[in-house]
N, C-alpha and C positions, 0 to 999 in steps of 0.2 A: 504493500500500500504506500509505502514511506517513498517507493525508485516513483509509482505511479504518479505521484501528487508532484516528486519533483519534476517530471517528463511534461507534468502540466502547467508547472509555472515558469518552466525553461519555452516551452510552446508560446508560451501569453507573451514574452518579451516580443518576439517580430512580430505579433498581433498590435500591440500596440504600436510601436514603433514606426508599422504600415500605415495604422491608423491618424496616429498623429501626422507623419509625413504628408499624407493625401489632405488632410482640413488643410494644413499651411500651405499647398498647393495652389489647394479653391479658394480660399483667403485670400492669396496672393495676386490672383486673376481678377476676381469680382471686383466689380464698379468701386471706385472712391476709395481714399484715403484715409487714414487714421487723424484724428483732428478734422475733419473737413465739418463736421457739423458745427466748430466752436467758431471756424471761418465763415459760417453761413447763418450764423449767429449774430454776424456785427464785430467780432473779434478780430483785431490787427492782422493781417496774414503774415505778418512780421512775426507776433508772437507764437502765432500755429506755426509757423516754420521754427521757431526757436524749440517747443515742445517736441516738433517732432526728432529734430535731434538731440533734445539730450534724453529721449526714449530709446533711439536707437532706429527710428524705424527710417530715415533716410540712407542706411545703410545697405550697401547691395544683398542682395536676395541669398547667396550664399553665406556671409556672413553671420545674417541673423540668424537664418534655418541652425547655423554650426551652433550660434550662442547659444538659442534654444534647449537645443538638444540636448549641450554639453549641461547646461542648468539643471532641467528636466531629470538628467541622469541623476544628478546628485539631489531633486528632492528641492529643487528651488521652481518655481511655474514662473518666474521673472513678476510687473508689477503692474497692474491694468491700468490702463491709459486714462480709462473715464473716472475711478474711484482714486486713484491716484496710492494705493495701499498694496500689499503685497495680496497676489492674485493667488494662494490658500488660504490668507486670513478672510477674503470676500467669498470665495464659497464655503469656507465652512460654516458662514451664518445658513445658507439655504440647503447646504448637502442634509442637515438632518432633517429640515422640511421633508423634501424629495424621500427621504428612506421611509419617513412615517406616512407619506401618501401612496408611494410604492409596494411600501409591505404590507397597510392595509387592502389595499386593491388586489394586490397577490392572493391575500389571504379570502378576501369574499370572493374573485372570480375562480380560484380554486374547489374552494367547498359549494359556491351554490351549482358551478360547472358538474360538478362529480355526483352530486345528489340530483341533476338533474337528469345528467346521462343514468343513472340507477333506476330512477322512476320512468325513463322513457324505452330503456331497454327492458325491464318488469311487471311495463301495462302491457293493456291488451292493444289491439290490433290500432281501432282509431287513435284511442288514446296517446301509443306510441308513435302514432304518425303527426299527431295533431303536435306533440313536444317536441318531433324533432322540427318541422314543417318552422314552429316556434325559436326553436334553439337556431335555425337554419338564417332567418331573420335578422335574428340578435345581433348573429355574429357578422352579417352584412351591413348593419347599420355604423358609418362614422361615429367616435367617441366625442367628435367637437357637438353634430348632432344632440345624439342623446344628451349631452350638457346642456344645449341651447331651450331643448324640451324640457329636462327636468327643472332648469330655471326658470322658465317661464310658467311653469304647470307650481311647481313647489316654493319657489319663493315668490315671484311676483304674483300669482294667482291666490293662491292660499295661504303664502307668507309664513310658512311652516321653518323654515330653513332660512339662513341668510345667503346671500347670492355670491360674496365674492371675500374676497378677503381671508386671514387665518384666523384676525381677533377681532371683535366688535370695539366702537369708540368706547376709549373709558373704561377698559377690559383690566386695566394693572390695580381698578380701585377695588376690585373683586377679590373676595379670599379664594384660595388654592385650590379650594373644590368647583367654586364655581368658574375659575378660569380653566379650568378639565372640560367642563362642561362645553365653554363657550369654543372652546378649541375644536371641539367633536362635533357639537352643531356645523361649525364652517365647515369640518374635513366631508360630513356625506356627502355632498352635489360634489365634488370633483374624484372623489372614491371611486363613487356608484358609475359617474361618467367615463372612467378608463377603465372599471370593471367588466362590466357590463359585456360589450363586445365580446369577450374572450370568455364570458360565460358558455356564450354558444358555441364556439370552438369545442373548448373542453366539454362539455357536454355531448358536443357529436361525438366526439372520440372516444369517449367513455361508453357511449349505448354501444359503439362498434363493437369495442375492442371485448365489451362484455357478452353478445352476440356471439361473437368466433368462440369465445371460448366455452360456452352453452354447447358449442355444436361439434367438442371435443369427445373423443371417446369417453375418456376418462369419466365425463360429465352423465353421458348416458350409462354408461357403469353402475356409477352413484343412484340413478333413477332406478334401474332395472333392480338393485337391491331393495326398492322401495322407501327410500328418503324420496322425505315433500322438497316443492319446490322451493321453499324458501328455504330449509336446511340446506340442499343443496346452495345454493344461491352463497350464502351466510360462509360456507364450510370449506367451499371449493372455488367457485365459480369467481365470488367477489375479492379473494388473495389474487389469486392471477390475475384478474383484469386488470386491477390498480398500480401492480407493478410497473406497466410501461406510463401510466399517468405524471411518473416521477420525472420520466424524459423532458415533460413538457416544459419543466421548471426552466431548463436550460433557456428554451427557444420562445417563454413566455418574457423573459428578463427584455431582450432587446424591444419588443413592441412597447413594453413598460416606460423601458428607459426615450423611448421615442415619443411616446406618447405623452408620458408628463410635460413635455415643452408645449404642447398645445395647450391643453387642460389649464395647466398654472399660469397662463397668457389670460385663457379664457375667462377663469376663475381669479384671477389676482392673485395665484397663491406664490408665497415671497419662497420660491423653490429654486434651484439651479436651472432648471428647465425655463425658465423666465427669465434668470441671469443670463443661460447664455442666449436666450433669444434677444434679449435687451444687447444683448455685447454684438451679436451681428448688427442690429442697426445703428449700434455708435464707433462701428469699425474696431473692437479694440480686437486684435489680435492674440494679444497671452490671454486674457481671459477666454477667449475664444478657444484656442488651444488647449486650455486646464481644463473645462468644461467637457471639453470631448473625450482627450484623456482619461479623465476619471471615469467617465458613463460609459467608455471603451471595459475600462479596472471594472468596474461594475459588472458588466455583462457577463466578461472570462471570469468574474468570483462566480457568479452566478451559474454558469455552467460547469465547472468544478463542483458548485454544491449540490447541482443535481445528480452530476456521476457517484461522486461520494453516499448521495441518498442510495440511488440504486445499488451500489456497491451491497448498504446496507441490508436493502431486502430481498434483493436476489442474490445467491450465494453463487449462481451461474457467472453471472456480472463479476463478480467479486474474485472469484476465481480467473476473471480477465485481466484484471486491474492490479494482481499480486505478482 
């Protein structure tokens, strides 16, 4: 397990590495300059040229990529252009946003996905056609969508939810339980909106994958002994199916980490996904860079955790990976 883990985090370096090199590429190409907004602002272009050199950024193109790099390596992201502060100390206010809207969303389109594929692969005939016909829907539908409905349906209709933001005005005069609260009220509309989608995913794959294995011998075996179907189901059928569910973790992370950039846009939530969409439209480049970076880090943990899961429940897997 110990050669496996390292073979995976020796893999991640030219992953990122690619990945970072290709943003600073498109970075590079795309329209307009760094500072040009402060220029188009009424600001001296005397002084935006002055900024931009002692940033660094009128420096030739190989230069900078090498400074980067050589920074990067060692754990420095260089220093964002717009906030004027070191570009890990500006996202670490939003990376924890982003992990607690990420990890709740994982966590509901997980379990409502898996309970939904169990109930649509366990009804009967219409029933199961009508949930997947359903789940088939979901997962066709835009996550900006579904935000723009549940907003309008739940907070500006019925006013149940508030629409945007992470805290309400006046939120720090609140004692500790109620700023829990008030936290939790903001996270559902942008939860439920990146959730959502991927319910129906997982959920189709879950009636499948429970399906095939119904229609295994081993399953008719069980029958023919005379267990009911829900023992069967309970004993046999539902250990197997869920096992390849774990895969999903891996390939669910990247939609996640892409998808927050809309949502926290849509939503105002004060996430990374907002940081770096803010950072493409005021040019900063290292912010830009760190941002992908990390939600790069992100992905490759995340895909790690899922082999590792599997590792744990399939002994077959495990036996791959030792």
């Amino acid at each position: 397990m110990s050669a496996f883990l390292l073979r995976r985090l020796l893999a991640a370096v030219p992953v990122l590495w690619g990945v970072a090199t290709a943003v600073f590429l498109l970075v590079e190409v795309a329209p307009g300059r760094p500072f040009h907004l402060e220029a188009g602002a009424g600001v001296d272009p005397a002084a935006s040229q002055r900024l931009r050199e002692v940033f660094g950024a009128e420096d030739p193109l190989a230069v900078r990529y090498g400074r980067w790099l050589a920074r990067a390596a060692a754990g420095d992201l260089g220093r964002s252009y717009t906030h004027r502060r070191p570009v890990a100390a500006v996202m670490a206010e939003g990376l924890g946003n982003t992990v607690l809207l990420a990890g709740l969303a994982l966590a509901l389109q997980f379990a409502a996905g898996t309970t939904l594929g169990l109930l649509a692969a366990g009804a009967g005939r219409w029933t199961s056609r009508a949930l997947g016909a359903g789940a088939a829907l979901l997962y066709a539908l835009p996550s900006f969508w579904i935000g723009l409905v549940l907003t309008g349906l739940l907070a500006v209709r019925l006013g149940w939810l508030p629409a945007s933001q992470m805290r309400s005005l006046g939120s720090e005069e609140l004692t500790a339980w109620s700023r829990l609260l008030d936290v939790a009220g903001h996270l559902v509309l942008p939860a439920l909106s990146l959730a959502l989608p991927a319910v129906g995913g997982i959920a189709l794959y879950v009636r499948d994958e429970l399906r095939a294995v119904l229609a295994r011998p081993f399953i008719r075996a069980a029958r023919g002994r005379g267990l009911r179907r829900r023992a069967v189901m309970a004993r046999h059928a539902l250990a197997n199916a869920l096992l390849p569910v774990a895969h999903l973790l891996g390939l669910a992370l990247p939609g996640l980490v892409g998808g927050s950039v809309v949502i926290e846009v849509l939503f105002a939530w004060p996430g990374m996904g907002r940081l770096a969409y803010q950072a493409v439209l005021s040019r900063d480049e290292p912010l830009i860079l760190g941002c992908t970076l990390v939600a790069a880090a992100m992905v490759v943990a995340g895909s790690l955790a899922a082999d590792l899961l599997s590792a744990v429940l399939d002994p077959r897997f495990r036996e791959e990976v030792t």
